[in-house]
ZALORO-672133 format. One record per residue: residue in three letters; residue number from 1; x, z, y of N, C-alpha, C in turn. Coordinates in pm, 1 decimal. Example, Ala and Ser with C-alpha at 12.3 -4.5 7.8 and 13.67 -1.06 7.14 Angstrom:
REM ZALORO-672133
REC rest  nr    neast      nup   nnorth   caeast     caup  canorth    ceast      cup   cnorth
REC  ALA   1   1319.0    780.0   -569.0   1230.0    780.0   -450.0   1320.0    780.0   -330.0
REC  SER   2   1285.0    708.0   -225.0   1367.0    714.0   -106.0   1290.0    787.0      3.0
This chain:
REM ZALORO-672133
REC rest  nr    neast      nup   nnorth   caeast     caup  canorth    ceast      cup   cnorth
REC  UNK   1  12588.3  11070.8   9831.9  12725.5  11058.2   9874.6  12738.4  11094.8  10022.9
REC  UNK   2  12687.2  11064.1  10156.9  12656.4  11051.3  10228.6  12651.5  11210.3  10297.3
REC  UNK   3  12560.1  11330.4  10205.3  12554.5  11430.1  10179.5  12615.2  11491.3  10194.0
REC  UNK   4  12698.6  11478.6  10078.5  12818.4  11557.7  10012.5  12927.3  11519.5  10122.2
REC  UNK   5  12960.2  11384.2  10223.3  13064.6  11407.6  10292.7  13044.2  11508.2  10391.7
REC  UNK   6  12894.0  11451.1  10435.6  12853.0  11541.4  10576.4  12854.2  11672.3  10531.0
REC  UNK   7  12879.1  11707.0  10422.5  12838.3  11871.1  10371.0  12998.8  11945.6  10404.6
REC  UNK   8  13132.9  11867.9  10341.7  13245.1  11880.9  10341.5  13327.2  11885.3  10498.7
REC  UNK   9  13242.7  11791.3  10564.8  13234.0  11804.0  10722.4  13231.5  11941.2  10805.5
REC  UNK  10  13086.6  11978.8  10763.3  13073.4  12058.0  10867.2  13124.2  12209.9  10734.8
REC  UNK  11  13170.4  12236.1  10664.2  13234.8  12315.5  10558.0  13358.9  12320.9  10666.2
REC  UNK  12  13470.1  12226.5  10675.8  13555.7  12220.2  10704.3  13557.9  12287.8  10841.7
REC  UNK  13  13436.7  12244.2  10970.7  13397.4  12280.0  11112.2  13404.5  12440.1  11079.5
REC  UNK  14  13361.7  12501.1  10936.1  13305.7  12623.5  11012.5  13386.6  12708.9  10953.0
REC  UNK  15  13502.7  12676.8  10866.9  13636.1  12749.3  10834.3  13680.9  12718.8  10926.9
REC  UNK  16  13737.1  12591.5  11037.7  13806.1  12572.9  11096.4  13767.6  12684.0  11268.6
REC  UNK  17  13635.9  12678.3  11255.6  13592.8  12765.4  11396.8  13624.4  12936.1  11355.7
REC  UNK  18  13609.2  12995.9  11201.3  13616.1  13077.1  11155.3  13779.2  13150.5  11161.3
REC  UNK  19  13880.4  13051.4  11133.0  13994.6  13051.0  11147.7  14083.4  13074.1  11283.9
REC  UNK  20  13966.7  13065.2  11397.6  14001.1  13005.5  11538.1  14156.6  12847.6  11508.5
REC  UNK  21  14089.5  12748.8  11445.6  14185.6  12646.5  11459.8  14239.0  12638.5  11618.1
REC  UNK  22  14336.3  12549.6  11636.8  14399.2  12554.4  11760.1  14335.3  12393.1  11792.2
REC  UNK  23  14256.2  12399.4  11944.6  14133.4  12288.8  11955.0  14227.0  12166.7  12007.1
REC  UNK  24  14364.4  12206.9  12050.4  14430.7  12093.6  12087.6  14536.2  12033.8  11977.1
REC  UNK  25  14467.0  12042.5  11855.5  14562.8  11969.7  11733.4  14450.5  11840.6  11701.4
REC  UNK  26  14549.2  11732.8  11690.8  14441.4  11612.1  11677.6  14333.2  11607.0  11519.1
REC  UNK  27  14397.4  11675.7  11455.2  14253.6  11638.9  11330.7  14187.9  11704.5  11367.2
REC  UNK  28  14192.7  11870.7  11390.1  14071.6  11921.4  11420.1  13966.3  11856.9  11573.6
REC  UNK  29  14028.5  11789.3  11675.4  13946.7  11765.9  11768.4  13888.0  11640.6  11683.0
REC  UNK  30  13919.0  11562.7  11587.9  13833.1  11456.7  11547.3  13775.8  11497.6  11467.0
REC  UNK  31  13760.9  11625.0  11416.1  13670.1  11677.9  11284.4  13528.6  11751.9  11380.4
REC  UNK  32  13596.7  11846.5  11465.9  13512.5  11820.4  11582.4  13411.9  11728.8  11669.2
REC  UNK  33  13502.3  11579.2  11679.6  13404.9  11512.4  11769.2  13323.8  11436.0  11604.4
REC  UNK  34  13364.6  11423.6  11477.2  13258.0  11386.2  11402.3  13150.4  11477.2  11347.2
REC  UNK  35  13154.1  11640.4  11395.9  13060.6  11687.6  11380.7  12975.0  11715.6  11438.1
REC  UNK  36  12979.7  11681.7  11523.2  12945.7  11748.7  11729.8  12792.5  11678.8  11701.9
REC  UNK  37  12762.4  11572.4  11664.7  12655.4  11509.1  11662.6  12517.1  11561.3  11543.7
REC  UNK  38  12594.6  11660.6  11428.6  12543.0  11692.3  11322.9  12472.6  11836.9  11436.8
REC  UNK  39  12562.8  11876.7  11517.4  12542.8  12020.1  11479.6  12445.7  12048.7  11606.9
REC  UNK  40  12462.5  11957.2  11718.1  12424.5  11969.8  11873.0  12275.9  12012.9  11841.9
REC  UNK  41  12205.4  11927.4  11739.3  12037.5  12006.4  11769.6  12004.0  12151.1  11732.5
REC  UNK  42  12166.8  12232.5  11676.8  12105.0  12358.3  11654.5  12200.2  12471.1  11741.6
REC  UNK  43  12287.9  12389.2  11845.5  12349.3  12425.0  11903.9  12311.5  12568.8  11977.8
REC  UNK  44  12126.1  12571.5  12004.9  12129.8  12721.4  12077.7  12102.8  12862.8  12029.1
REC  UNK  45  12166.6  12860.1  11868.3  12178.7  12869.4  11814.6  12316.8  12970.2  11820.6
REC  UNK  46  12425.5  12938.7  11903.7  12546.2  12958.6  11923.5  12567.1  13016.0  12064.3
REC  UNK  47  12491.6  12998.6  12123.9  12428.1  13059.8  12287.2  12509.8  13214.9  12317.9
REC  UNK  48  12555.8  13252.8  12376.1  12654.5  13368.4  12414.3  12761.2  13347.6  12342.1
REC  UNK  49  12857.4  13275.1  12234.2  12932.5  13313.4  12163.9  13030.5  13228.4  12278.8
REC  UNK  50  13188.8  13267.0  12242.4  13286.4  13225.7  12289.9  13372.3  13093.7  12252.0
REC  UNK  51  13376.5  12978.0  12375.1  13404.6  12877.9  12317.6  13533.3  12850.1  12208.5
REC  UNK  52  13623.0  12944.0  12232.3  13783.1  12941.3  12167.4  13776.8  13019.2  12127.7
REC  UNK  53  13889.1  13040.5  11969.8  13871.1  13127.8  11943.5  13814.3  13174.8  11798.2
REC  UNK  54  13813.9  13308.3  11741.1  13736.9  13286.6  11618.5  13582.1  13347.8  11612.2
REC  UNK  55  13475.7  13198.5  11578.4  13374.6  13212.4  11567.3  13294.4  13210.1  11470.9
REC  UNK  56  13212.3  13256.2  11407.1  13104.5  13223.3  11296.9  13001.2  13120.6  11381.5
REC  UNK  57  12996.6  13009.6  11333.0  12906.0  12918.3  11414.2  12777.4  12937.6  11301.2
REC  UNK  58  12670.2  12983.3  11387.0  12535.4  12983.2  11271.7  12483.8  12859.8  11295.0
REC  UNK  59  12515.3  12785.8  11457.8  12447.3  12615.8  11395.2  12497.8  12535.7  11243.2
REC  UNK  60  12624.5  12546.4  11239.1  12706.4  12508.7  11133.8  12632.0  12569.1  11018.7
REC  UNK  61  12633.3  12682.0  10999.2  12613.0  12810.6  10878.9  12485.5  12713.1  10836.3
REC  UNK  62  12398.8  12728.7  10970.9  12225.6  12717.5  10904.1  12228.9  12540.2  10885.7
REC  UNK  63  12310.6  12482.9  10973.7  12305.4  12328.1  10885.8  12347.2  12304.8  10749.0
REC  UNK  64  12501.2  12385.2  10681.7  12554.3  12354.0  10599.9  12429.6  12395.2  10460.3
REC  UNK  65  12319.9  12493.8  10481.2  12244.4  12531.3  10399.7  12120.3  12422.1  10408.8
REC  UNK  66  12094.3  12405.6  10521.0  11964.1  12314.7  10531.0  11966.9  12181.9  10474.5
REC  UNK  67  12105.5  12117.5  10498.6  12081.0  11972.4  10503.7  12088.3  11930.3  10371.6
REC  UNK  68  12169.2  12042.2  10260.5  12141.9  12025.1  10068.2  11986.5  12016.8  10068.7
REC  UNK  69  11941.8  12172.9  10090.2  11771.4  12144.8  10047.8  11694.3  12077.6  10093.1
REC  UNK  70  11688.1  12000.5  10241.1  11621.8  11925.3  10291.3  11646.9  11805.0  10188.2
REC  UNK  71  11725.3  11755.1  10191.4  11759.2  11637.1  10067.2  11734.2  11672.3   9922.4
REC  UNK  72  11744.0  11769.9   9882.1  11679.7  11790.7   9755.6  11528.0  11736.4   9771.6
REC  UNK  73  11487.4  11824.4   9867.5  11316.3  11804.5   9856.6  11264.7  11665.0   9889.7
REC  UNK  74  11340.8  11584.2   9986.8  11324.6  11481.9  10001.9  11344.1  11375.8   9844.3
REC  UNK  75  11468.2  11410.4   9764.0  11437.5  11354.0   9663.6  11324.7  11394.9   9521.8
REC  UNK  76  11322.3  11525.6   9549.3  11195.8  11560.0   9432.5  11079.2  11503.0   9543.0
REC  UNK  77  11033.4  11470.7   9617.9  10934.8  11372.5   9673.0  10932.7  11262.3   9632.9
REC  UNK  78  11061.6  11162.8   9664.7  11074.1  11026.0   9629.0  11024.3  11030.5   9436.9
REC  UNK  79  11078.9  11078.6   9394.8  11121.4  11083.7   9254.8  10925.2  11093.1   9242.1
REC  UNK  80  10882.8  11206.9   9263.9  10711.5  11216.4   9235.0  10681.2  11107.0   9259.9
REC  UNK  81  10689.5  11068.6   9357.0  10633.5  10933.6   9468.8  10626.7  10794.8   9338.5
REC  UNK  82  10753.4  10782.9   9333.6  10792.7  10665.1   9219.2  10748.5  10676.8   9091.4
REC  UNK  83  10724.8  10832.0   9045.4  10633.3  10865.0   8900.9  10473.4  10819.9   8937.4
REC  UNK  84  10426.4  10823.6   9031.8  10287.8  10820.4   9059.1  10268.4  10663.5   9062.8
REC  UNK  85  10306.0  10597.1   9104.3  10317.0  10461.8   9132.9  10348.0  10426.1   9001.9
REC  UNK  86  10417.0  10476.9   8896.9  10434.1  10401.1   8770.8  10310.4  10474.8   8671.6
REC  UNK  87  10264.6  10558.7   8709.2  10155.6  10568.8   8623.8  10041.7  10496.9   8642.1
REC  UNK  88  10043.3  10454.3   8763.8   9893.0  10355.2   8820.8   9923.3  10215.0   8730.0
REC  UNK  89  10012.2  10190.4   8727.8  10066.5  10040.9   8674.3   9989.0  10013.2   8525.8
């Protein structure tokens, strides 16, 4: 669940940067300041591009792809993890 919002999140960030949204309308600056924290570690990433305006953000791009499969794999881990432990039993 958790996922799927943060997924719809930064979905929304990177139509909205794609669109050039207008940065002084209040949902987008709060869709903004709740993504700002997802996206900052891939921020240099975005390095020469223009702050306003219409952008393809690849921090966004390469999070919105990473953070499904990272969690997939994290659950086909758990899931092995918990099969192995019930076969010892």
């Amino acid at each position: 669940m958790f996922c799927g919002a943060c997924e719809a999140l930064l979905l929304a960030r990177f139509i909205a940067r794609s669109l050039a949204a207008r940065p002084d309308n209040p949902s987008i600056v709060l869709l903004y300041r709740l993504t700002e924290p997802l996206v900052a570690p891939l921020r240099a990433l975005d390095y020469g591009q223009p702050l306003y305006g219409a952008v393809i953000e690849l921090s966004t791009l390469t999070l919105a792809i990473l953070l499904p499969l990272l969690l997939g794999i994290g659950w086909i881990w758990w899931q092995q993890r918990n099969y192995d432990r019930a076969a010892d039993v």
